[in-house]
GUTIVEX-572097 format. One line per field, with one value per residue (C-alpha): residue number from 1; x, y, z; residue in one letter. Coordinates in nm, 3 decimals, always signed. Each point is the difference from the previous one (the first is absolute). Last residue first. Example, Ala and Ser with C-alpha at 12.3 -4.5 7.8 and 13.67 -1.06 7.14 Angstrom:
REM GUTIVEX-572097
seq = c(2 1)
u = c(+1.367 -0.137)
v = c(-0.106 -0.344)
w = c(+0.714 +0.066)
type = c(S A)
//
This chain:
REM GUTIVEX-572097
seq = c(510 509 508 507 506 505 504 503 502 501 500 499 498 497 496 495 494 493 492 491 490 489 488 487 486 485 484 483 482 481 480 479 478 477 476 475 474 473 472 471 470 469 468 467 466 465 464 463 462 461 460 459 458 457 456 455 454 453 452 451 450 449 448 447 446 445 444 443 442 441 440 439 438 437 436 435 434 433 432 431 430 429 428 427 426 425 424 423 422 421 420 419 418 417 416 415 414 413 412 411 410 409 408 407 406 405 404 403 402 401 400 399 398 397 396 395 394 393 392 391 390 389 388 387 386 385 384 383 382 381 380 379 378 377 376 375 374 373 372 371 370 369 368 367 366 365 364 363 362 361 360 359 358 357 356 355 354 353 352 351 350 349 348 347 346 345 344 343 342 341 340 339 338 337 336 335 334 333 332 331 330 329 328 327 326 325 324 323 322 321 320 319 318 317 316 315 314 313 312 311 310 309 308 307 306 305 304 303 302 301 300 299 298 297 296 295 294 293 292 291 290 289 288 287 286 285 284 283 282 281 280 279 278 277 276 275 274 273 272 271 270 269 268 267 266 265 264 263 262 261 260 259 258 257 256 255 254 253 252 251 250 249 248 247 246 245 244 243 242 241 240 239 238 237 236 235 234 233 232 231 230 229 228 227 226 225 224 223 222 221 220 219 218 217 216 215 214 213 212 211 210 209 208 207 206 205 204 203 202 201 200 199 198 197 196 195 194 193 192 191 190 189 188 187 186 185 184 183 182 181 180 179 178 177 176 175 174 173 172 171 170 169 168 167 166 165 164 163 162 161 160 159 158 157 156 155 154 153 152 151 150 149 148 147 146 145 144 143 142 141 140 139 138 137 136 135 134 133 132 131 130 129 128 127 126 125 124 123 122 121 120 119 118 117 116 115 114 113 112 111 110 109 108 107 106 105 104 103 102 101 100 99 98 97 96 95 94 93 92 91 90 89 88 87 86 85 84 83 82 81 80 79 78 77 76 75 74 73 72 71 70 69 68 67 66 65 64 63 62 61 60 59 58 57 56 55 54 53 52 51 50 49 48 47 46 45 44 43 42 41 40 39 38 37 36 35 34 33 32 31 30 29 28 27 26 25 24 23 22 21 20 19 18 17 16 15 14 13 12 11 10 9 8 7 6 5 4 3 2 1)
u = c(-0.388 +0.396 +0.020 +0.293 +0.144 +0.127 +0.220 +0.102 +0.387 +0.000 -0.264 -0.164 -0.058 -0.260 -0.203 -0.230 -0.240 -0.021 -0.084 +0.257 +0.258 -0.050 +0.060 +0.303 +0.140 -0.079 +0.115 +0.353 -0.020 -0.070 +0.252 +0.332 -0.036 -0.106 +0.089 +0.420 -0.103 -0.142 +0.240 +0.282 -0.029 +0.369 +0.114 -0.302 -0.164 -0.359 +0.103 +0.273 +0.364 +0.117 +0.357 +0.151 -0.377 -0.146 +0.339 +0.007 -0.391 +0.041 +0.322 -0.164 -0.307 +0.210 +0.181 -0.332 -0.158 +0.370 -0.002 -0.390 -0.299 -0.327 +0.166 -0.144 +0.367 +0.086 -0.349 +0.067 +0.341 -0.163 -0.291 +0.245 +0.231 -0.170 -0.334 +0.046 +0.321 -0.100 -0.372 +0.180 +0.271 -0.231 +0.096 +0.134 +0.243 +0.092 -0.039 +0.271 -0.237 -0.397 -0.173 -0.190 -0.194 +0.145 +0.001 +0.231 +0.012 +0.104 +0.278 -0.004 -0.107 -0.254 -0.136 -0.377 -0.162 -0.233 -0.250 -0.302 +0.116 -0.060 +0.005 +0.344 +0.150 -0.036 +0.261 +0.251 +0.014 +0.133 +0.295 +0.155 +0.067 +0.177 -0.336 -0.107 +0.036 -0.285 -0.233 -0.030 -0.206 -0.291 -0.203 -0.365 -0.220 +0.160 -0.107 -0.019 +0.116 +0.128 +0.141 +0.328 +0.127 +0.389 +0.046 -0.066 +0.278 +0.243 +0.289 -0.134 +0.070 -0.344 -0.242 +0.148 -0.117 -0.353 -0.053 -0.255 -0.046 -0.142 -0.083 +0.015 -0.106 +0.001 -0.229 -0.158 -0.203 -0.149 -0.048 -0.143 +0.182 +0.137 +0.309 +0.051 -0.012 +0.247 +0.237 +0.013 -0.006 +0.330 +0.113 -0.008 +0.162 +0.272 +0.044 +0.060 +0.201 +0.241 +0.109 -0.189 +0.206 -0.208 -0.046 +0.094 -0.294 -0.025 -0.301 -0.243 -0.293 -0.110 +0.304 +0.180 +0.255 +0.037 -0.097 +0.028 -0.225 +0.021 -0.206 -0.227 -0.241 -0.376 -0.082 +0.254 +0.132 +0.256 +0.076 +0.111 +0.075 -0.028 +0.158 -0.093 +0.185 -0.146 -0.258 -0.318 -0.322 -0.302 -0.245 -0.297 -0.153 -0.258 -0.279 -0.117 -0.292 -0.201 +0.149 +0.340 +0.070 +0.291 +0.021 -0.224 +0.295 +0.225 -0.184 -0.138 +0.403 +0.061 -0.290 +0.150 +0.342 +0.263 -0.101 -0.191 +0.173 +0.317 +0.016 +0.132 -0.153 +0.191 -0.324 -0.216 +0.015 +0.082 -0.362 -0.071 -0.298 +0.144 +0.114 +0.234 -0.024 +0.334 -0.038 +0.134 -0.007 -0.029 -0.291 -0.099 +0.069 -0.208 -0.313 -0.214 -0.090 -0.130 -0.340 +0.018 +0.090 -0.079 +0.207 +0.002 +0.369 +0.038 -0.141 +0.202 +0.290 +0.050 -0.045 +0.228 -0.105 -0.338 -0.069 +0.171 -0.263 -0.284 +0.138 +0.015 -0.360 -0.189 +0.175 -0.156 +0.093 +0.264 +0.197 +0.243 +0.369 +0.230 +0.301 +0.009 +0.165 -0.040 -0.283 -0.146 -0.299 +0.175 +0.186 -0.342 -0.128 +0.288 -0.043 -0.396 +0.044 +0.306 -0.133 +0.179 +0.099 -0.370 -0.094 +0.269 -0.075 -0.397 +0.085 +0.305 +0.376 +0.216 +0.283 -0.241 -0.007 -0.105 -0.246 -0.277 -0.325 -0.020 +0.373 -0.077 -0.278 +0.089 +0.325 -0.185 -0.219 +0.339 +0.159 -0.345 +0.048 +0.376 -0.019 +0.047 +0.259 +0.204 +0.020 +0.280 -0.197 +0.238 -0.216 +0.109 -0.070 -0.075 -0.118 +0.086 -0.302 -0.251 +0.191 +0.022 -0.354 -0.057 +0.154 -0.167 -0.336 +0.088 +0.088 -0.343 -0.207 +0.110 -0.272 -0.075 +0.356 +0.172 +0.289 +0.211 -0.022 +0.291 +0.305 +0.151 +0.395 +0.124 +0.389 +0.063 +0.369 +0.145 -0.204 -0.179 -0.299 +0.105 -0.031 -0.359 -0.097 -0.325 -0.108 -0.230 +0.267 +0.074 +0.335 +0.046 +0.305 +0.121 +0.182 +0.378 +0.127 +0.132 -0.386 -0.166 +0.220 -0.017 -0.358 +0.019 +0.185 -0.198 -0.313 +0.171 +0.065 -0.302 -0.113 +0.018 -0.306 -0.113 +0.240 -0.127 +0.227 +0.020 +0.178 +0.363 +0.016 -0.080 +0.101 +0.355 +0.097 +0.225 +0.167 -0.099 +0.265 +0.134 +0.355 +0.260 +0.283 -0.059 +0.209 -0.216 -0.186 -0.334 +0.044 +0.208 -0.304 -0.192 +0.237 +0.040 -0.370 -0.020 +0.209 -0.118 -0.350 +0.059 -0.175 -0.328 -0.032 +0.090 -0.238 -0.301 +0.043 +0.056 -0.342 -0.213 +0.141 -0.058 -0.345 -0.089 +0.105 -0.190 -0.301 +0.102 +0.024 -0.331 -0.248 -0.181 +0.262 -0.141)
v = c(+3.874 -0.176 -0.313 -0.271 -0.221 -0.351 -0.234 -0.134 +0.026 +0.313 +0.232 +0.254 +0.349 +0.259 -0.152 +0.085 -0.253 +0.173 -0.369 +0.029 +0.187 -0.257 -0.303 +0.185 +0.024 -0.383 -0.152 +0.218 -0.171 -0.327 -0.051 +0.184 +0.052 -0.327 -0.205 +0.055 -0.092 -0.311 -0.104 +0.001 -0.308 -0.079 +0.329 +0.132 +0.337 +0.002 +0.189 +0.185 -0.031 +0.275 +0.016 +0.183 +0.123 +0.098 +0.214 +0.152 +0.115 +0.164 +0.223 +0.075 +0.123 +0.179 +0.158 +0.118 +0.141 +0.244 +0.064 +0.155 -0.057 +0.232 +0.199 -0.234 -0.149 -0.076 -0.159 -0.225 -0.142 -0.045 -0.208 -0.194 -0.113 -0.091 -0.085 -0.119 -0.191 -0.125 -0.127 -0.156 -0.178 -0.159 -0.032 -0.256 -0.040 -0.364 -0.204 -0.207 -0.290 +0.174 -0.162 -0.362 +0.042 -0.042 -0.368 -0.197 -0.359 -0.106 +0.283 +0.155 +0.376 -0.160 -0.301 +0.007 -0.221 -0.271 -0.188 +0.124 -0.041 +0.082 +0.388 -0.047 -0.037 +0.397 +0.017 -0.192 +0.262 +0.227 -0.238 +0.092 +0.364 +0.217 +0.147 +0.067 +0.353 -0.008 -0.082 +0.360 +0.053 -0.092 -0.358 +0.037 +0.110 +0.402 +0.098 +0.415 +0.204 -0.151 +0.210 -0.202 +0.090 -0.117 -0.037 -0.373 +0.008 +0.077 +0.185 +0.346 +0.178 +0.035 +0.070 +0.393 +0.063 -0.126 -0.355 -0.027 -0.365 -0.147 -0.386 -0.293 -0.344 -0.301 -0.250 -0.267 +0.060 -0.352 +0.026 +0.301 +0.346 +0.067 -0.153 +0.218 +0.325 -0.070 -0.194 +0.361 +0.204 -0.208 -0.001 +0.457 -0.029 -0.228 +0.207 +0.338 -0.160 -0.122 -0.393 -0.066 +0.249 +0.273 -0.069 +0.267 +0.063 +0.288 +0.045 +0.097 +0.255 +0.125 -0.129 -0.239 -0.133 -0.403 -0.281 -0.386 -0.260 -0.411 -0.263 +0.161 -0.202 +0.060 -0.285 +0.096 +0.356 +0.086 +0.371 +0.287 +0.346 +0.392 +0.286 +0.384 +0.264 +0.215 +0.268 -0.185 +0.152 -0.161 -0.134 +0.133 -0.280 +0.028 -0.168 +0.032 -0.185 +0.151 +0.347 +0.237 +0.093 +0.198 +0.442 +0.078 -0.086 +0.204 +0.307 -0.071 -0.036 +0.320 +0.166 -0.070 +0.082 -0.128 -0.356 -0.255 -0.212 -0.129 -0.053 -0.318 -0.018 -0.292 -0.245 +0.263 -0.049 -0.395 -0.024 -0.377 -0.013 +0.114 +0.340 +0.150 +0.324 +0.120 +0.139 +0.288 -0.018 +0.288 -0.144 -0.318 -0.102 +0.232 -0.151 +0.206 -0.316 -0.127 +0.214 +0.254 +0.337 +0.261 +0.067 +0.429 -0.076 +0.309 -0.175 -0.356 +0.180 -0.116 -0.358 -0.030 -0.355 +0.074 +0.174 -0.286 -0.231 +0.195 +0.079 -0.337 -0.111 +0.308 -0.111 -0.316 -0.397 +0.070 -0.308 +0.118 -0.054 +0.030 -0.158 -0.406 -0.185 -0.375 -0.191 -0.236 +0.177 +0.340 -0.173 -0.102 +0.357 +0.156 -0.290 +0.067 +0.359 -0.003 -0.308 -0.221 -0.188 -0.069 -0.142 -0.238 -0.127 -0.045 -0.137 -0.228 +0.086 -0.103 -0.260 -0.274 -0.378 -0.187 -0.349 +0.133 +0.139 +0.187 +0.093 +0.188 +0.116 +0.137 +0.174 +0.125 +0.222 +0.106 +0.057 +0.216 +0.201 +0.093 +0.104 +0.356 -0.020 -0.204 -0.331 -0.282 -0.269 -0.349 -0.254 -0.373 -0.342 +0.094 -0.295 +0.228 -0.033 +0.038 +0.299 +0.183 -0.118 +0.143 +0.318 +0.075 -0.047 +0.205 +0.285 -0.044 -0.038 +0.331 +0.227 +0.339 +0.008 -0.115 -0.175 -0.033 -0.327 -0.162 -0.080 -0.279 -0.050 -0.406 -0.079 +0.327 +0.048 +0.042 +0.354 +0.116 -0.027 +0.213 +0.326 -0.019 +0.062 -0.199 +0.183 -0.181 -0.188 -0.320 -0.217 -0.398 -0.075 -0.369 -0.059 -0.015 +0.233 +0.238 +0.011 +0.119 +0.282 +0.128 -0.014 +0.155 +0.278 +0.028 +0.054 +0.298 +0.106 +0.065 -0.160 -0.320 +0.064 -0.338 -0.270 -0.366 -0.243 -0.353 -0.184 -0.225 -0.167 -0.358 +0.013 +0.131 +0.309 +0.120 +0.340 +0.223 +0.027 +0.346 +0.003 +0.274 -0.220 -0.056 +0.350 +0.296 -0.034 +0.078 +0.293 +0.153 -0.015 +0.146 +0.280 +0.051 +0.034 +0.238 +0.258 -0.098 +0.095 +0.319 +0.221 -0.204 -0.001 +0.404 +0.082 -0.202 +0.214 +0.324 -0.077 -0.072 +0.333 +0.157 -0.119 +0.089 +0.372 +0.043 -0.083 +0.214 +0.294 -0.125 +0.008 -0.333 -0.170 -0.310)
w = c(-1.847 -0.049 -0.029 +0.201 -0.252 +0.133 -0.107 +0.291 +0.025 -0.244 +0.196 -0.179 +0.045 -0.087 -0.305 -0.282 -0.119 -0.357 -0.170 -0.246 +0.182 +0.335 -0.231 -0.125 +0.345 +0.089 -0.302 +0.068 +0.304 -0.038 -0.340 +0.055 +0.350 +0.115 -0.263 +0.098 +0.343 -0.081 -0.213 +0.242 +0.180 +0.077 +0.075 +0.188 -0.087 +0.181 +0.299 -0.131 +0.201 +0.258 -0.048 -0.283 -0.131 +0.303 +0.104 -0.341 +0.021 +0.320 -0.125 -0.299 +0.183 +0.230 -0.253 -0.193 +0.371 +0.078 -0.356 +0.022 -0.080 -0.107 -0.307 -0.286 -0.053 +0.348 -0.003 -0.265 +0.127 +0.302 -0.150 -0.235 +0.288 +0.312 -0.059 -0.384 +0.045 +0.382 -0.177 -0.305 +0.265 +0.210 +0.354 +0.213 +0.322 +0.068 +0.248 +0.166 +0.084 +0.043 +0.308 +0.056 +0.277 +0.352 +0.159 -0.184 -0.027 -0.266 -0.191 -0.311 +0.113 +0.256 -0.166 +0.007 +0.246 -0.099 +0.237 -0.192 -0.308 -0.381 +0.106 +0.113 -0.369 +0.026 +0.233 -0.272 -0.237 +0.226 +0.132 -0.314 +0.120 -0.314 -0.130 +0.372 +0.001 -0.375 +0.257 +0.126 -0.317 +0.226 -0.044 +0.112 +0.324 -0.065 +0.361 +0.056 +0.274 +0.261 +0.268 +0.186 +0.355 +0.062 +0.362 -0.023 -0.281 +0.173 -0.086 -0.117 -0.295 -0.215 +0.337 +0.006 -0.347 +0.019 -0.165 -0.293 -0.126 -0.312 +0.044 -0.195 -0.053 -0.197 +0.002 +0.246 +0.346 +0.016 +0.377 +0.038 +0.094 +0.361 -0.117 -0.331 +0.199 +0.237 -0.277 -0.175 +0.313 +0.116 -0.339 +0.001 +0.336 -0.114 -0.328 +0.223 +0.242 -0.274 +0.018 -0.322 -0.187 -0.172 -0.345 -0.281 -0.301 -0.199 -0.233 +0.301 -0.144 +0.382 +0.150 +0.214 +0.143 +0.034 +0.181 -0.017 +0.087 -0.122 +0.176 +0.234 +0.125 +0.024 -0.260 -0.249 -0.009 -0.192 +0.075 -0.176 +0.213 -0.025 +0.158 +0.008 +0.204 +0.251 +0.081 +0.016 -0.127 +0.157 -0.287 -0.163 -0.182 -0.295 -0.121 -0.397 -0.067 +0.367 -0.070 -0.062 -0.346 +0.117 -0.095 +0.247 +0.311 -0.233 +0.036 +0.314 +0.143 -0.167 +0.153 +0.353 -0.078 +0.122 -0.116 +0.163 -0.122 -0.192 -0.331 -0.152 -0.322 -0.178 +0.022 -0.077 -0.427 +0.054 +0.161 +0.094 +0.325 +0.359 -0.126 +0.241 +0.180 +0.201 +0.348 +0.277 +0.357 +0.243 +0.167 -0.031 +0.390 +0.112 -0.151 -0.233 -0.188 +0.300 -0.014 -0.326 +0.148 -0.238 -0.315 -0.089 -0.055 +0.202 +0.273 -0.109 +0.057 +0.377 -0.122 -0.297 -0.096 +0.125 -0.255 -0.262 +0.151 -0.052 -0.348 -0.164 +0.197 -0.188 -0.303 +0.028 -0.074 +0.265 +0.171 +0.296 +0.074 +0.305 -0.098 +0.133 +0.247 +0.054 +0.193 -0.295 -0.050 -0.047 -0.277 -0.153 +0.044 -0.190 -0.290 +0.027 -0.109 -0.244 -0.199 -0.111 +0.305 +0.053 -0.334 -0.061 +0.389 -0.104 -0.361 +0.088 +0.043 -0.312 -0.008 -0.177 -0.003 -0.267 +0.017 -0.165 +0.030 +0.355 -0.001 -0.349 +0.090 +0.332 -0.171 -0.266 +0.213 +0.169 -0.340 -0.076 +0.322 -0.069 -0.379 +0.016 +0.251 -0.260 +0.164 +0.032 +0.053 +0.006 -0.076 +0.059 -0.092 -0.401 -0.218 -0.300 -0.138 +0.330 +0.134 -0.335 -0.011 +0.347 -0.073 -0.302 +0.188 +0.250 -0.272 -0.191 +0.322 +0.173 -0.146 +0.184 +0.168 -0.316 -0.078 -0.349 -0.140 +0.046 -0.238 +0.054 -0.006 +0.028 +0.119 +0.215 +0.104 -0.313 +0.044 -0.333 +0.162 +0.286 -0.239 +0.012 -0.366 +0.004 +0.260 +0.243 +0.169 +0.007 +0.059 +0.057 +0.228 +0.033 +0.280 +0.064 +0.258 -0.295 -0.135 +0.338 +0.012 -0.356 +0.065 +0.273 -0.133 -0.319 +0.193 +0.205 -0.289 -0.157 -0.298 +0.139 +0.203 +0.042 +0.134 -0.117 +0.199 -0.100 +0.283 +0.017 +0.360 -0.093 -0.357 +0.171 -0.114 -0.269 -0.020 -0.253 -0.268 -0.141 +0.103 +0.065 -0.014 -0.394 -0.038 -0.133 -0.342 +0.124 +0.278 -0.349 -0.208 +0.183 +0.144 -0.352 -0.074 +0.271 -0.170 -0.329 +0.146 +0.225 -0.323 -0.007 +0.358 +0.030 -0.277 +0.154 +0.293 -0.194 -0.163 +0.282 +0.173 -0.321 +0.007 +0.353 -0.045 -0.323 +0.196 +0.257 -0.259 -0.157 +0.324 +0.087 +0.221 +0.161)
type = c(X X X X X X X X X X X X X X X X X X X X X X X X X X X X X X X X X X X X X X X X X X X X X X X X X X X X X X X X X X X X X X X X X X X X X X X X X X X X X X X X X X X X X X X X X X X X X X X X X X X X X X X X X X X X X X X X X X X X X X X X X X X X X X X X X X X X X X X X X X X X X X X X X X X X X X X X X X X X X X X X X X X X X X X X X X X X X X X X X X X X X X X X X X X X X X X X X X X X X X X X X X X X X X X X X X X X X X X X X X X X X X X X X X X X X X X X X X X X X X X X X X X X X X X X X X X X X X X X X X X X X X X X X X X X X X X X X X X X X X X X X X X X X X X X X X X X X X X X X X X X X X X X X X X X X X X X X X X X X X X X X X X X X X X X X X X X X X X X X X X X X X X X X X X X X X X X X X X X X X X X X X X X X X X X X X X X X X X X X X X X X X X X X X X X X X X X X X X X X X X X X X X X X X X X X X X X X X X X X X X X X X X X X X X X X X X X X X X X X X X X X X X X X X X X X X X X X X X X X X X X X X X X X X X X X X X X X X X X X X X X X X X X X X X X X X X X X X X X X X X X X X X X X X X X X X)
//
């Protein structure tokens, strides 16, 4: 957290302008409300109906976010019964037409998970709920998985959300690298430090023939030859929003530099570290459905380190192919009742990213999100989602492959489209060059390609929680969440350094 006044006064304006923006882009937005309401009757509002037989209660958690809202937009237009909860009671998804019941959860804790389990099971209980849809915030993924046993245990509900023990190992950076070591795929070298004295060991043997001015002796196989030369990123293995972003590579040129900033972490037995390979390339990530070590639904898109842009890679595409082959690779070599949704960051080195076949294509993990991703949100126009997840209720069932019996691939995007979110775009790409052209530190050339960006989003990209005939939730969202959110943060002087619209979620600042 800031302590000294000028950043101080930094954080509030920021607050402020924020809150200024909503408040002055309401009758704008108001008239797209009001317009997406009184458009021609073709555009209807009705859920389909199911069959009694067929037709499920669905509780989707996380509505807040959209990746909630998606399924549960999803799950609604193929005829079941969608219940909402999230633990704030402004969670723009309960607005949705799409969600029949809202509850609001208790907020979950790591130190004292009863209270939100317990929610969940008399949501669960009440509403006669046969189906759970987790979609996780990552600060929440352990206690959904504790809930997830309990729930199953008690009642008669199924759950899309990986157990305690697999919950816990795809979390975590560590055991998540080990785990795809286990299973016989590729991974970046990496190495565990509790110690400084371990951190910088390994990064002197990093750049073996400096190590002697490094004034690092030989350390046994760290000092292998084949670590030489390489260069590595440190990643927190607990939460830490502050060093989440901090992407520096070591060991720096400079010996005393790298001390300096290798002093600088909070590195012991509480607070583990991982120092992982460096991998010149280009990111990707995926979404899977996974239910009981099959894939049902994958798709894959680029990546970033704050991703608010979202464009699927076609199915056919080496690069997606290789990244579902890992996917349903990994899932088969896990235990039999392998259920929830899954996803995987990948780094692929430059020369990997064209090539034709996919067996030719080599993949570093990097992290394992074991919950929904934002990457749902490319299979808002695919009906034959909604039906994968009515596999869990049978052993025997397949999922329909893009609206078809019988197929054998996962269900993949239909004609996806491109999303964003227009108050990040307007903000990123408008107002912040138009600001630093003004302070002296941008130029024309950066302020007309911010425009330019921005234009292109806005004619053809579409916002990922804007839909015409469920608009509410987006209008909520940032006039009502957000604005809530950034005065929250003024009153309590929680100062942040970015936030991310589709999740909800302020990153702090130290």
């Amino acid at each position: 957290m800031a302590t000294d006044m000028s950043s101080n006064a930094y954080h509030i304006i920021k607050n402020l302008s924020l809150i200024y923006l909503s408040l002055l882009f309401i009758p704008i937005d108001a008239v797209v409300l009001a317009c997406s309401y009184v458009l021609p009757p073709f555009f209807s509002r009705q859920s389909p109906a199911a069959s009694p037989l067929k037709r499920k209660t669905i509780l989707v958690t996380g509505v807040s976010m959209t990746k909630g809202l998606t399924l549960a937009r999803l799950l609604s237009r193929s005829g079941h019964r969608v219940v909402g909860a999230d633990a704030s009671a402004m969670a723009s998804g309960r607005y949705s037409i799409h969600v029949s019941k809202f509850y609001a959860l208790q907020p979950p804790k790591a130190d004292s998970p009863g209270p939100y389990i317990e929610s969940l099971l008399r949501i669960v209980q009440t509403e006669k709920v046969d189906l759970w849809v987790s979609c996780s915030g990552v600060a929440s993924a352990i206690e959904d998985a504790m809930a997830k046993e309990i729930l199953e245990g008690r009642t008669k509900c199924k759950a899309v959300q990986f157990n305690v023990e697999d919950t816990r190992t795809l979390h975590e950076k560590d055991t998540f690298i080990n785990a795809v070591k286990d299973a016989g795929l590729l991974v970046p070298e990496t190495h565990t430090v509790k110690r400084r004295d371990d951190l910088l060991e390994v990064l002197g043997a990093a750049h073996g023939e400096a190590k002697d001015a490094f004034d690092i002796k030989p350390m046994g196989d760290l000092t292998k030859e084949k670590g030489r030369g390489k260069q590595f990123i440190m990643k927190p293995i607990g939460m830490d929003d502050a060093a989440r972003g901090d992407m520096t590579l070591l060991p720096k040129p400079s010996w005393s530099d790298t001390e300096k900033h290798v002093q600088r972490l909070k590195i012991d037995d509480q607070h583990p570290w991982i120092l992982q390979e460096f991998i010149q390339g280009r990111e990707f990530c995926t979404h899977a459905l996974v239910v009981r070590k099959e894939v049902k639904a994958f798709v894959a898109c680029p990546s970033a380190e704050l991703l608010m842009h979202y464009e699927a890679l076609p199915r056919d595409n080496a690069l997606s192919m290789a990244m579902l082959d890992f996917t349903e690779s990994f899932a088969s070599k896990q235990g039999p009742d392998f259920t929830g949704h899954l996803s995987f960051d990948f780094l692929v080195k430059e020369q990997d990213v064209e090539k034709y076949d996919p067996k030719h294509i080599r993949l570093y993990p990097i992290e394992c999100n074991p919950r929904a991703h934002t990457a749902v949100v490319l299979f808002r126009d695919t009906p034959a989602m909604a039906e994968t997840y009515m596999s869990v209720f049978s052993e025997n069932e397949r999922s329909y492959g893009n609206g078809y019996a019988g197929a054998d691939q996962p269900v993949a995007p239909v004609r996806p489209q491109k999303y964003y979110w227009i108050p990040h775009d307007f903000v990123t790409y408008v107002l912040l060059p138009i600001f630093s052209l003004a302070t002296g530190q941008g130029t024309l050339d950066d302020l007309s390609d911010g425009f330019l960006f921005f234009g292109q989003h806005l004619l053809w990209w579409k916002d990922g929680t804007f839909e015409l005939q469920d608009p509410l939730p987006w209008f909520v969202l940032y006039h009502l969440y957000w604005p809530a959110q950034f005065a929250q943060s003024l009153r309590a002087g929680k100062w942040w350094s970015r936030v991310n619209v589709s999740t909800g979620k302020m990153f702090g600042v130290e």
